[in-house]
C-alpha positions as MATLAB code, in Angstrom:
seq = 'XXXXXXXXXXXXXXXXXXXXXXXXXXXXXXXXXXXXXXXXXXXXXXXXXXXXXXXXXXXXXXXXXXXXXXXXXXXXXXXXXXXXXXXXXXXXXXXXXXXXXXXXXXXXXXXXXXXXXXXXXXXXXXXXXXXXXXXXXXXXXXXXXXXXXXXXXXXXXXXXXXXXXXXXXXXXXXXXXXXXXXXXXXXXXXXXXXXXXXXXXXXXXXXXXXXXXXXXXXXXXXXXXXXXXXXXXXXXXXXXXXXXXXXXXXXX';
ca = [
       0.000    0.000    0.000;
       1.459    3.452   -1.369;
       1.505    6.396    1.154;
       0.492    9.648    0.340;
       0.526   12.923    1.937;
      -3.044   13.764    3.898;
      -5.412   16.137    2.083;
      -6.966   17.601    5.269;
      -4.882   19.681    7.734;
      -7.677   17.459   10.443;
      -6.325   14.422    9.257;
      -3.518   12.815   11.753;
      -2.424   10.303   10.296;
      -2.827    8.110    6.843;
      -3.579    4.164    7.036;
      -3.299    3.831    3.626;
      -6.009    1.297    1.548;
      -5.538   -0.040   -1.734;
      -9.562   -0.310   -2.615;
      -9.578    2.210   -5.184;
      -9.018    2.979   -8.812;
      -8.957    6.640  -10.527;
     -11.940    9.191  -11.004;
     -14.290    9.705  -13.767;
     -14.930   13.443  -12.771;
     -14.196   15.833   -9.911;
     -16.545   14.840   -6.541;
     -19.090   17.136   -6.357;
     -20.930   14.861   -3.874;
     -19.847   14.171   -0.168;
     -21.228   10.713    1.418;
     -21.265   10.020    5.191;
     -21.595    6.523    6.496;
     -21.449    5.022   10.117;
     -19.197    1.673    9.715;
     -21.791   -0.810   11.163;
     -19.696   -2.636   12.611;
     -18.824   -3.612   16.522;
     -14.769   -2.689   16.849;
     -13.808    0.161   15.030;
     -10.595   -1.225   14.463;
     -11.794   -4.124   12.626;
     -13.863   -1.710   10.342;
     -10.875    0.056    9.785;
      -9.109   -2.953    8.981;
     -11.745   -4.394    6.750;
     -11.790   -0.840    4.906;
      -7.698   -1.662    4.011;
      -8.268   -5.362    3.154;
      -8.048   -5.849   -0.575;
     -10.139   -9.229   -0.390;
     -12.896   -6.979    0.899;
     -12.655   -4.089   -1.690;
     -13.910   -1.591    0.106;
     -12.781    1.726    1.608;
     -13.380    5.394    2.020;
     -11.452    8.410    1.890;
     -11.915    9.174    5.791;
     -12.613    7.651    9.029;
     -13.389    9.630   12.350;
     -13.034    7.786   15.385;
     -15.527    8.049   18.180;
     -12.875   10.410   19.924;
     -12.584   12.711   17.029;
      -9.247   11.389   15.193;
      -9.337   11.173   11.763;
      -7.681    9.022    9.754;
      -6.895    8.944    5.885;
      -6.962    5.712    3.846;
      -7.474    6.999    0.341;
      -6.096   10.432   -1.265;
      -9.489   12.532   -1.891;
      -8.324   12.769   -5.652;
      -8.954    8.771   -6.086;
     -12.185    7.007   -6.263;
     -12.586    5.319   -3.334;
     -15.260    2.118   -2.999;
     -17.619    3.129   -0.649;
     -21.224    3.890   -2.490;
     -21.789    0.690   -4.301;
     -24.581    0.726   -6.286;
     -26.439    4.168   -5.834;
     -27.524    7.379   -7.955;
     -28.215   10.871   -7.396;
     -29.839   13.397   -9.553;
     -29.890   10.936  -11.933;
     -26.355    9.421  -12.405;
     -25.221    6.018  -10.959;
     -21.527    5.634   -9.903;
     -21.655    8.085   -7.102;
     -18.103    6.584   -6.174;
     -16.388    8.633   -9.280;
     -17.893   11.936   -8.320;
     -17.644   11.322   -4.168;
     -15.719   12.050   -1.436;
     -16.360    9.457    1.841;
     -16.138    9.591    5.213;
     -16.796    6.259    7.650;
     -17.747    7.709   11.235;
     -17.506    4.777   13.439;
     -20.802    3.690   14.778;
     -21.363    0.109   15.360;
     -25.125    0.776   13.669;
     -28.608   -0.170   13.904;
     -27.361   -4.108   13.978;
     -25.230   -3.183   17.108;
     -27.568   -1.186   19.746;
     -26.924    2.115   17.490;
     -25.213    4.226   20.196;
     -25.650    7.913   20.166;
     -22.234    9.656   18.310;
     -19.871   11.115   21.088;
     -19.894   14.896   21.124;
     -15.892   15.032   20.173;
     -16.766   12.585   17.158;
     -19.825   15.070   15.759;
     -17.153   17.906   15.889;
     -14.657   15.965   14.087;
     -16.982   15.440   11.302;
     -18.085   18.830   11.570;
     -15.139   20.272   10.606;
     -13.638   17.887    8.221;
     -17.031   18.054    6.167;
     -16.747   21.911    6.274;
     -13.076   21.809    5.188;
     -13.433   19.451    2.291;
     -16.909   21.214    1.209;
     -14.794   24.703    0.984;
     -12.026   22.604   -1.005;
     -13.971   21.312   -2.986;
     -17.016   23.972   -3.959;
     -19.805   21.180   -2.689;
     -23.051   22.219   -2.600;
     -25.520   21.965    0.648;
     -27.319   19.731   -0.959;
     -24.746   17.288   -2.221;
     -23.764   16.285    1.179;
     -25.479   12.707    1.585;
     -25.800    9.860    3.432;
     -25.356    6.601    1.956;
     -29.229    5.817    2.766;
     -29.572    8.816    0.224;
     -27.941    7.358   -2.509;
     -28.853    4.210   -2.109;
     -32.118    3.702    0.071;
     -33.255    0.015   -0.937;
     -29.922   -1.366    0.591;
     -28.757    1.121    2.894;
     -29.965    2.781    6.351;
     -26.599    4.980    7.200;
     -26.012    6.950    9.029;
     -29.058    6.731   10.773;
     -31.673    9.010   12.259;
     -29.682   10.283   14.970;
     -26.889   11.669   13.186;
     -27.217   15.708   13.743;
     -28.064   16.437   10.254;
     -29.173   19.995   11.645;
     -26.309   20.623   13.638;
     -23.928   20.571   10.198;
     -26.357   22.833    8.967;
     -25.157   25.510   11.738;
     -21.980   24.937   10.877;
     -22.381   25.415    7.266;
     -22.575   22.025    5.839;
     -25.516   20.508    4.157;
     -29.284   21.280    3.473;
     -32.101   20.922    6.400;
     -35.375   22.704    6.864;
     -37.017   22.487    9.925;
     -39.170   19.639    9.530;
     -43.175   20.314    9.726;
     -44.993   18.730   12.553;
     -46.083   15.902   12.786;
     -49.998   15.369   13.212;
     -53.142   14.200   11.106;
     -54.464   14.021    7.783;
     -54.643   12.431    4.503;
     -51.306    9.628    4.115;
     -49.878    8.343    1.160;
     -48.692    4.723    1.515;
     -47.820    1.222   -0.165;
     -50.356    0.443   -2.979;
     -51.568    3.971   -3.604;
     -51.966    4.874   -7.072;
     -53.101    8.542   -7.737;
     -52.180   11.999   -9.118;
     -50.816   12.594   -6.189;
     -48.434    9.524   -5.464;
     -46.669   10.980   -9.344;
     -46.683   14.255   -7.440;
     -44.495   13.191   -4.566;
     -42.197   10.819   -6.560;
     -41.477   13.683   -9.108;
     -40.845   16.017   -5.960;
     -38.562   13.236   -4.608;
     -36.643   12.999   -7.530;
     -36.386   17.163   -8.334;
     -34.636   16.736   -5.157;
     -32.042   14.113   -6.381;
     -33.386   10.706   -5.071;
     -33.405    7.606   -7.627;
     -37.141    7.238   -8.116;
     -39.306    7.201  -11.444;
     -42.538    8.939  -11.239;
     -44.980    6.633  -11.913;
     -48.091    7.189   -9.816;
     -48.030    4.035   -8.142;
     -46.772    3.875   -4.591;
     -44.748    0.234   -4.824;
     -41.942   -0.449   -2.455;
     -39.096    1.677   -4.357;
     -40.902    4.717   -3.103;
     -42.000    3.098    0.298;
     -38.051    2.807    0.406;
     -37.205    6.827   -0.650;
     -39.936    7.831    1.737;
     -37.801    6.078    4.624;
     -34.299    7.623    3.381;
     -35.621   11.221    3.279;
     -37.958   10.435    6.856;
     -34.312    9.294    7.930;
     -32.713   12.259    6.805;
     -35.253   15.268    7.178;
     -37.892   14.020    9.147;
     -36.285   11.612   11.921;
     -38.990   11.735   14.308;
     -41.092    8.941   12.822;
     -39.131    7.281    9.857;
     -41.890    4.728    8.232;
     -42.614    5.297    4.700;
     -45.370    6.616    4.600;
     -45.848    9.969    3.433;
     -48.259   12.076    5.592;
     -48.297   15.968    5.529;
     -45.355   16.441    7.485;
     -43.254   14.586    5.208;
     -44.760   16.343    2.140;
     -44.364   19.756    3.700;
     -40.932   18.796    4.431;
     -39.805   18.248    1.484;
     -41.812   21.063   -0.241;
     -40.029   23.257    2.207;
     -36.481   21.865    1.238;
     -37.100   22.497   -2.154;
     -37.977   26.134   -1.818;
     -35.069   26.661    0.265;
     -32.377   25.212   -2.396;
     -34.360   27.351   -4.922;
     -33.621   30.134   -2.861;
     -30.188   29.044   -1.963;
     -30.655   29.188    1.603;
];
């Protein structure tokens, strides 16, 4: 494994991987994952083992070090299959960062304090780098939200948003009234999956509520509207997103 010379100041060391090959195109996306698995050194480990050909570009411990495995300016294999706004291959156009959380299949723990400013200020420094926009910082259950639930509900979306990183809109209460769910099939179903995908999720809009968009639903509930995260779309999800979208027109 070749070293190289870190691409964040934040960076304190570089564990180098060799799970990557070279970029299509400049990243113009940045993709945050927990690493699902119960020792963070093993995930670190797996992340450098060429029988398991995967990686990222970062890792953030739970105490806030940061470690570099893969120079920013190579495609690392971390996506898999996904899309956004309408192109697959998010790997060529992505930077990612692995914040170690054992995940949903390990008790999900909340993410230490010191670990949320670590990623905090390595997403703000590679956004700046990099020109990303708010809305092209992801998680994986973004880009790929029939396989992938990362990083979870309780990752502080809102708080990056403070700091400068990422899209949010406060997300509309919660309470009563009409719901769209599995097995709909109406004008308004092709409404919400064409809103879905103006927003850069991988969904056709077809009218019929089948379990693609029961799946989309869940990633941007997970995302935008953690409070209840089950697929359904009720007004609160639907104001939601109508809210995110008129934000990002307005670039706020």
């Amino acid at each position: 494994m070749q070293e190289f010379t870190v691409d964040s100041v934040l960076a304190s060391q570089v564990r180098p991987s060799p799970n990557y090959d070279d970029r299509l195109r400049p990243a113009d996306i940045l993709l945050l994952h927990y690493t699902g698995m119960a020792c963070t050194a093993a995930a670190i480990e797996r992340l450098r083992d060429p029988a398991a050909k995967v990686s990222s570009h970062y890792v953030v411990e739970e105490d806030g070090n940061i470690i570099q495995l893969v120079p920013e300016a190579r495609r690392a294999w971390h996506a898999g299959q996904s899309s956004w706004e309408g192109a697959g291959d998010v790997n060529s156009r992505s930077i990612g960062i692995e914040i170690a959380n054992p995940g949903h299949g390990f008790g999900y723990p909340d993410f230490p304090e010191a670990q949320i400013a670590a990623v905090i200020a390595l997403c703000r420094d590679i956004t700046v780098r990099h020109g990303i926009r708010p809305d092209r910082v992801l998680g994986h259950s973004d880009v790929a939200p029939l396989r992938k639930i990362d990083p979870g509900e309780k990752f502080p979306w809102a708080r990056l948003h403070c700091a400068g990183v990422g899209a949010w809109v406060p997300a509309s209460p919660i309470r009563g009234g009409a719901v769209l769910a599995l097995g709909d099939r109406s004008l308004e179903v092709f409404e919400l999956q064409a809103a879905l995908r103006d927003y850069g999720y991988g969904i056709g809009a077809t009218g019929v509520y089948d379990e693609v968009t029961e799946a989309v639903v869940a990633a941007f509930q997970r995302h935008f509207r953690p409070n209840c995260i089950d697929g359904r779309a009720d007004p609160s999800t639907t104001e939601t997103l109508r809210a995110l979208l008129a934000a990002r027109a307005c670039g706020t």
